[in-house]
C-alpha positions as CSV (number, residue, x, y, z in Angstrom):
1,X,-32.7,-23.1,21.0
2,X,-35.4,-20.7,21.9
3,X,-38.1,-23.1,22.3
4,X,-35.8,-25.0,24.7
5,X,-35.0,-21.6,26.6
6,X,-38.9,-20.6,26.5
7,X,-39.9,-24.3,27.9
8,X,-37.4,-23.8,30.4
9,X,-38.2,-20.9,31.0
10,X,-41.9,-22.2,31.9
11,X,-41.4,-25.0,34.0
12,X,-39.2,-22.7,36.6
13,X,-42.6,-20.1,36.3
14,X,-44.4,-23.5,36.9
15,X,-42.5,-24.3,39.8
16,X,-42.5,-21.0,41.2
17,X,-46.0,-20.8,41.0
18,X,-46.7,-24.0,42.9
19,X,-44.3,-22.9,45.2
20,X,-46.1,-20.1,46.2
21,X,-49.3,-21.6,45.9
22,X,-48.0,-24.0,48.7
23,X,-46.5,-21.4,51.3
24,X,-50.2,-19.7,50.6
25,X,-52.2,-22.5,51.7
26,X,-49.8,-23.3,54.4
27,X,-50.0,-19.7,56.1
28,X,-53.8,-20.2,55.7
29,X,-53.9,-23.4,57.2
30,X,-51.4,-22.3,59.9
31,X,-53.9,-19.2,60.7
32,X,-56.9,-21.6,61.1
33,X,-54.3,-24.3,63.7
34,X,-52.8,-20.9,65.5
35,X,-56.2,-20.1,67.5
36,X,-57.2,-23.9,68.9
37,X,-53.0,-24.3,69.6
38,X,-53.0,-21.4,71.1
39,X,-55.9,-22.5,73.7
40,X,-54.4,-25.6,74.5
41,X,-51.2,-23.6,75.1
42,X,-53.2,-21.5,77.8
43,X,-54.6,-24.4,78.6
44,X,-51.9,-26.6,79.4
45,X,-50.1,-23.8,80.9
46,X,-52.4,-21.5,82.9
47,X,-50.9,-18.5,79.8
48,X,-52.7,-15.1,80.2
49,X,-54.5,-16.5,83.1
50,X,-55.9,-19.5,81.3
51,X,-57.5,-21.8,84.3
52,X,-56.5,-25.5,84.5
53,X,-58.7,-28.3,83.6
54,X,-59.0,-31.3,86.7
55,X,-61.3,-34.9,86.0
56,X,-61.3,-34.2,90.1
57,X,-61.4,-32.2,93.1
58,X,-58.0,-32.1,95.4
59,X,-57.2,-34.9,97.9
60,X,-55.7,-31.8,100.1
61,X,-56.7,-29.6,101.9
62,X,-54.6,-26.6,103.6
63,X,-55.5,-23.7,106.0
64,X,-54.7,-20.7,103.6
65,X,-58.2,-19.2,102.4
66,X,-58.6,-17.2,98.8
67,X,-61.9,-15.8,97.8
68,X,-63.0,-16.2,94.3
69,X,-64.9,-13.9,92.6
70,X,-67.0,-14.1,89.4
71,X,-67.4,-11.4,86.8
72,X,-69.8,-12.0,83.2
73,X,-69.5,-10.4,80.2
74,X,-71.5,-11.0,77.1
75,X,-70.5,-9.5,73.2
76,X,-72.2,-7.1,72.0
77,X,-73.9,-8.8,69.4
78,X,-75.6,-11.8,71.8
79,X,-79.1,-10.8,73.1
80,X,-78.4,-12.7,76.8
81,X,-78.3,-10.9,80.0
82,X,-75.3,-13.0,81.5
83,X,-74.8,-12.7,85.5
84,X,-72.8,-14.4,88.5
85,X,-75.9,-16.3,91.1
86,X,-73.8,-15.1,93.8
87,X,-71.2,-13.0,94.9
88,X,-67.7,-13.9,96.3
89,X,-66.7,-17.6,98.1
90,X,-63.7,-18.0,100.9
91,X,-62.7,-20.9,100.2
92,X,-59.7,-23.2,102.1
93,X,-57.1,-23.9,99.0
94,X,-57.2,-27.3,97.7
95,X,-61.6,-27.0,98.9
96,X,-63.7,-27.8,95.8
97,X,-66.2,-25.0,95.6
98,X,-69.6,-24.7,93.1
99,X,-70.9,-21.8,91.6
100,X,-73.7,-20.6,89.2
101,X,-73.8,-17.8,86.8
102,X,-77.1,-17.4,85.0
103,X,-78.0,-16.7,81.7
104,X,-81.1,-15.3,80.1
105,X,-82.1,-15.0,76.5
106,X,-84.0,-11.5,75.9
107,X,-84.8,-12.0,72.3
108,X,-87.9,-13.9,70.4
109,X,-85.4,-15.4,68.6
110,X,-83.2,-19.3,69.7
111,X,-79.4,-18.5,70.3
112,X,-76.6,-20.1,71.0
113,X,-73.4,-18.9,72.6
114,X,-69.9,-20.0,73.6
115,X,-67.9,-18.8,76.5
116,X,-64.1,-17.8,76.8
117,X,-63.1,-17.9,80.3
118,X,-59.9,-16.7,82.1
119,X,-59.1,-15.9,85.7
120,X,-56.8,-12.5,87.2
121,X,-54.4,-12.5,88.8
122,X,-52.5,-13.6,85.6
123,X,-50.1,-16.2,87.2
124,X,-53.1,-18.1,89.4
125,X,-54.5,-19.7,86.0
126,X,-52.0,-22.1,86.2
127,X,-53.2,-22.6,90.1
128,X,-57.1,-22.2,89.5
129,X,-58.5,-26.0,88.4
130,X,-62.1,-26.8,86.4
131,X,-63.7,-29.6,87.6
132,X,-66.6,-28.9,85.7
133,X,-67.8,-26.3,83.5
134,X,-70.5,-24.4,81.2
135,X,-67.7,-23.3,79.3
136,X,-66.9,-27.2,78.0
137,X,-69.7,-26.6,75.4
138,X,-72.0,-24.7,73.3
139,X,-74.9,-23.8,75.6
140,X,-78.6,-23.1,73.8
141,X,-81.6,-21.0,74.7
142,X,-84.7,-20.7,73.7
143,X,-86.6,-17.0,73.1
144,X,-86.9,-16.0,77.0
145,X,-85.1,-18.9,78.5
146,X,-83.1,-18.5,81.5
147,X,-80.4,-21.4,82.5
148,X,-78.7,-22.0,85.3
149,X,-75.1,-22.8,84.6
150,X,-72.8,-24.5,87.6
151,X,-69.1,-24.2,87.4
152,X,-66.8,-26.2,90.2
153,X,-63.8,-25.8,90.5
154,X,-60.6,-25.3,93.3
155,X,-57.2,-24.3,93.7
156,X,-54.4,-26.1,93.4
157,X,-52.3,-27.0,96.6
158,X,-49.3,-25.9,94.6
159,X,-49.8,-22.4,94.9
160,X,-48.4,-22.2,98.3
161,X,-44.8,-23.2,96.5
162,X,-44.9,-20.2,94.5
163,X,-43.8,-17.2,96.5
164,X,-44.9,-14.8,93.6
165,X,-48.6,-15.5,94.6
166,X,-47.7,-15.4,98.3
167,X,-49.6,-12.2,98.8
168,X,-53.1,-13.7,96.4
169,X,-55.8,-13.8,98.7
170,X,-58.4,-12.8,95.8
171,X,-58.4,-14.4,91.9
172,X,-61.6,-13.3,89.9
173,X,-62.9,-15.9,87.5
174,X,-64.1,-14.2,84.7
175,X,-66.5,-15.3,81.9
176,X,-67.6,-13.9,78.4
177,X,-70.4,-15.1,76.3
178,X,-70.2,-15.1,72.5
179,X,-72.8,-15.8,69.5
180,X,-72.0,-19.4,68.2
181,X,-73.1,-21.2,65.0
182,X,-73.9,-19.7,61.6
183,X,-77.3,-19.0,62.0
184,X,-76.8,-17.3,65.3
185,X,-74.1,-14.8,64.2
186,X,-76.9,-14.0,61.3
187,X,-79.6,-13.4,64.2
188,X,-77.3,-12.0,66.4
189,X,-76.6,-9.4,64.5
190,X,-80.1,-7.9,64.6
191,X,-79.7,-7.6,68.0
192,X,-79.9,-3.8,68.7
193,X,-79.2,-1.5,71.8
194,X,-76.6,-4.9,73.2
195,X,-73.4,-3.1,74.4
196,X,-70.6,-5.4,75.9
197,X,-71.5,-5.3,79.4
198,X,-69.6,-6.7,83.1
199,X,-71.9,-8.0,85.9
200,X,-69.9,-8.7,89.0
């Protein structure tokens, strides 16, 4: 009667075990989905001033002018000097405009970085559209390269419908460089002297 109770006893341990074995790897797996969900989240709906993504510029054009401004940031820990190639555009909403920030490497050593990207006021990133962007991929330099990096991008139409932004006649569009890749983090981190720092 005992064995029976001890066996029993065992395969609910067993099961319990698995169980929480399972809810483990789920939570870790969930941890790993949450960030990449919670881009396309932003993404999908301009969240925490998230900008939209477009395969094209607008096919309209109104009267109402916004000037975009562009601010760079770079982490601590990435040896790039990371600026805009120009101050503010007035642009007509719905106009597809171009811009360039510029990036410089100012270590001996090859590093790659990855930008986040987000635009103020808040509720314009679901108004502010990417045509094309930097941001899209991993960009590379070599030890004292400097690259020019375009972004183009416009306003949607559709802002003139939301009476909230009524009074927007400035959204800043605001980019900050990261280290990428294994290796980079490792070089990265001998970088010395590399506060965060905003160019506008």
């Amino acid at each position: 009667m005992k064995d029976k109770q001890k066996a029993g006893l065992d395969k609910r341990n067993t099961r319990v075990a698995m169980a929480a074995s399972l809810v483990v790897v789920l939570m870790v797996g969930m941890s790993y989905a949450a960030v990449p969900l919670y881009r396309i989240f932003c993404q999908v709906t301009g969240y925490g001033g998230t900008p939209q993504v477009a395969d094209a510029g607008s096919s309209v054009v109104l009267d109402r002018q916004i000037t975009i401004r562009f601010d760079a940031n770079t982490a601590r820990n990435l040896g790039w000097t990371f600026k805009p190639a120009q101050g503010p555009v007035t642009l007509k909403v719905g106009e597809s405009g171009l811009a360039f920030y510029q990036a410089h490497n100012d270590t001996d050593r090859r590093l790659s970085g990855t930008a986040t990207f987000n635009v103020t006021p808040v509720q314009a990133g679901a108004y502010f559209n990417k045509i094309d962007c930097f941001c899209f991929s991993e960009q590379t330099l070599e030890p004292g390269e400097t690259a020019q990096m375009p972004v183009s991008f416009f306003v949607d139409p559709t802002i003139v419908d939301e009476p909230e932004l009524d009074s927007v006649d400035t959204i800043t569009l605001s980019y900050t460089f990261f280290p990428s890749g294994e290796d980079d983090l490792a070089q990265a981190a001998d970088v010395n002297g590399k506060d965060k720092r905003t160019v506008n």
